[in-house]
C-alpha positions as a printed Julia matrix, in Angstrom:
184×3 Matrix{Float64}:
 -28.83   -4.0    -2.35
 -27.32   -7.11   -1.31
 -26.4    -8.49   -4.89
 -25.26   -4.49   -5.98
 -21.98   -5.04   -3.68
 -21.19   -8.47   -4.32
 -21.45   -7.11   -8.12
 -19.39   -4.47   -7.65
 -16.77   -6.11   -5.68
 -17.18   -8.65   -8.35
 -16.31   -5.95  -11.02
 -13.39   -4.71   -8.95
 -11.87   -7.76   -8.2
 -11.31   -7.8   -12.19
 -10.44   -4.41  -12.44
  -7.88   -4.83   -9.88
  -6.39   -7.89  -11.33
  -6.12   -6.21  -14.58
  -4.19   -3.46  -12.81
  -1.56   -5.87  -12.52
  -1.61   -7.39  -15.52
  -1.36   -4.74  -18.31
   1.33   -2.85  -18.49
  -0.1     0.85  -18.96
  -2.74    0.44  -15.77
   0.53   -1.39  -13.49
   1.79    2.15  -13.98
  -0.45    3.51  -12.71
  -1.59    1.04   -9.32
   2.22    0.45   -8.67
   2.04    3.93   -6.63
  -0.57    1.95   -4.35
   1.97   -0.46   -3.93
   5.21    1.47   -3.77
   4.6     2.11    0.01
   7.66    0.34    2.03
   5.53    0.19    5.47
   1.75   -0.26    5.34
  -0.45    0.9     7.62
  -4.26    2.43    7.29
  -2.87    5.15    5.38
  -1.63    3.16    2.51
  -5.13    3.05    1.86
  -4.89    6.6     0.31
  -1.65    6.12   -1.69
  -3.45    5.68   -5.5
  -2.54    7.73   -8.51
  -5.8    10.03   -9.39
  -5.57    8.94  -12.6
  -6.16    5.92  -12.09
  -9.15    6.24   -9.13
 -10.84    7.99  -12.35
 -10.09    5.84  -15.37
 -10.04    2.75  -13.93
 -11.97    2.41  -11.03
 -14.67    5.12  -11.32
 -15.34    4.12  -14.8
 -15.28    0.4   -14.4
 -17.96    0.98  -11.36
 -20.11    3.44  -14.0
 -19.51    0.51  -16.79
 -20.6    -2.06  -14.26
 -23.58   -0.32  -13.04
 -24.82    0.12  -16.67
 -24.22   -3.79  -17.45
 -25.82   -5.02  -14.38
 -28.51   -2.65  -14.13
 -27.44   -0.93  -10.59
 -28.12    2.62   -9.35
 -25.73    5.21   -7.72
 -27.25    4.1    -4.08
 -26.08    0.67   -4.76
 -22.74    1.83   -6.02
 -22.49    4.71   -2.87
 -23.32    1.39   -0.43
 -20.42   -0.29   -1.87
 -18.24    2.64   -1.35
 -19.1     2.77    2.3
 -18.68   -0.59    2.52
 -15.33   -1.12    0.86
 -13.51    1.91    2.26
 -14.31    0.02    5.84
 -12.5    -2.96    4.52
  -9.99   -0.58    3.13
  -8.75    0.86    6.36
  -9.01   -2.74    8.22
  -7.35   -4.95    5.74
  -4.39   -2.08    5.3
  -3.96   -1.47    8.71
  -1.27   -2.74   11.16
  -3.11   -4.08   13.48
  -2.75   -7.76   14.67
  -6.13   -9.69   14.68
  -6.82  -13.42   16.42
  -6.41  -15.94   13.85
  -9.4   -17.11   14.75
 -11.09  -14.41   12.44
  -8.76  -15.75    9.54
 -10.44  -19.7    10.59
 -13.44  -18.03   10.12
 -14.54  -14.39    8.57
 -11.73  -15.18    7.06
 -13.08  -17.83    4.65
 -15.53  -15.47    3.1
 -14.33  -11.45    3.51
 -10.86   -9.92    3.21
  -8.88   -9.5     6.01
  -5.56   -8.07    6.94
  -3.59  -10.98    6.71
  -4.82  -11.62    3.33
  -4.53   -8.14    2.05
  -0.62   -7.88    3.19
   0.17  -10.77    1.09
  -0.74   -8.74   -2.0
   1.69   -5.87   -0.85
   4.89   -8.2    -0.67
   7.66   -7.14   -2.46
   8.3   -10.33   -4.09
   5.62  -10.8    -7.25
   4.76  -13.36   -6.93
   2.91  -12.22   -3.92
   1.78   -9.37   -5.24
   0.26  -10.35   -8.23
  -2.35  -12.65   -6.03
  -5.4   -11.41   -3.21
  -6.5    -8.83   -5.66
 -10.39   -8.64   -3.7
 -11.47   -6.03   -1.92
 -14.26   -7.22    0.43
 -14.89  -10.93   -0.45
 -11.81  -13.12   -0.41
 -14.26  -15.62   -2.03
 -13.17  -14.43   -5.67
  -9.67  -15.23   -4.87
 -10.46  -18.18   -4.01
 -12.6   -19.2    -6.66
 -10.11  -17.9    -9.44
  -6.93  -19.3    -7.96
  -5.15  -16.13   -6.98
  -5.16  -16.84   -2.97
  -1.45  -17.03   -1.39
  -1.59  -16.65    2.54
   2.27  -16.42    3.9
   2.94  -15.55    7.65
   3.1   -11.97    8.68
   6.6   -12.1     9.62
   7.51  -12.61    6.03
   6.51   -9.73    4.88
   8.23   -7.34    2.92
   6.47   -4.27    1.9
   6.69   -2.35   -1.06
   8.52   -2.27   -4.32
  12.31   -2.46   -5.13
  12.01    0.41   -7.42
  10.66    2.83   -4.71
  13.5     1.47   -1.94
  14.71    5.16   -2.41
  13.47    7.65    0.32
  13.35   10.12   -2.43
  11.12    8.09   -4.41
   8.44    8.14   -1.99
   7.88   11.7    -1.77
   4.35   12.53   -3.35
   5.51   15.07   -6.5
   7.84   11.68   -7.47
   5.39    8.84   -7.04
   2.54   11.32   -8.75
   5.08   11.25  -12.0
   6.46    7.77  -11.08
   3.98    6.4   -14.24
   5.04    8.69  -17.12
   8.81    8.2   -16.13
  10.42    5.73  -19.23
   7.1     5.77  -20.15
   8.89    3.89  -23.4
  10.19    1.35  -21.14
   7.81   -1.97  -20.89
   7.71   -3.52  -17.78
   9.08   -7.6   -17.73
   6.75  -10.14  -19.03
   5.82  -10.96  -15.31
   2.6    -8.6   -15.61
   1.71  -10.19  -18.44
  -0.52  -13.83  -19.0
């Protein structure tokens, strides 16, 4: 049961990354990160399209390739949506548990790196329960909390963060392609 979440957080890690890198999925996960002030309920803020497409169906695709069953894939969920509300919350932790959980699982200090306005920021810490990934595929940035910035520039607005807007936020200039900075 072990191996099943590693596996999935495996599969998600990629998922996730390729969220950010192609164009028509960035769409879509930018509404996770268009939030200006994150706390535990930025943990909710994800377009329903892409929960199914993406996410649901990367899991089901995973489970088939690897060979895992809807128990492992349920202990996952209970698993990540833990980290989920810890590593978007607001709360200050010791850095002690960065010297040390830190090396290994996700924490809140990682996870607030990857919702920095700047890119550059956000396009790294794409795990979800092991930081190992990130670390192993060169996408780990750690910056000091009191740099952050949260959010996007294009969702600065206050009108742009009510839900009707950020639910059609993805099919707005649909035409339009973002810059070549989600792109490899």
């Amino acid at each position: 049961m072990f191996l099943s979440v590693i596996l999935f957080d495996f599969t998600t890690y990629w998922l996730h990354r390729a969220s950010h890198k192609i164009p028509l999925l960035w769409r879509l996960h930018r509404v996770h990160h268009s939030d200006t002030t994150m706390d535990s309920s930025t943990t909710f803020r994800f377009h329903p399209i892409e929960l199914v497409i993406v996410y649901q169906a990367g899991n089901i695709v995973a489970a088939g390739v690897f060979g895992l069953d809807v128990t492992s894939l349920a202990l996952y969920y209970f698993f990540v949506y833990i980290f989920f509300f810890l590593e978007h919350s607001n709360l200050n932790y010791p850095n002690w548990l960065n010297n040390t959980f830190g090396l290994i699982f996700v924490l809140p200090e990682h996870h607030r790196v990857h919702h920095h306005k700047e890119q550059f920021y956000t396009d790294s810490n794409f795990a979800d329960i092991f930081i190992i990934w990130d670390r192993i595929f060169s996408t780990f940035k750690l910056i000091p909390v009191k740099q952050m910035d949260y959010g996007l520039i294009e969702f600065e607005e206050k009108n742009k963060q009510s839900f009707l807007y950020l639910m059609k936020s993805p099919f707005i200039n649909i035409n339009k392609i973002e810059p070549d900075k989600h792109s490899e």
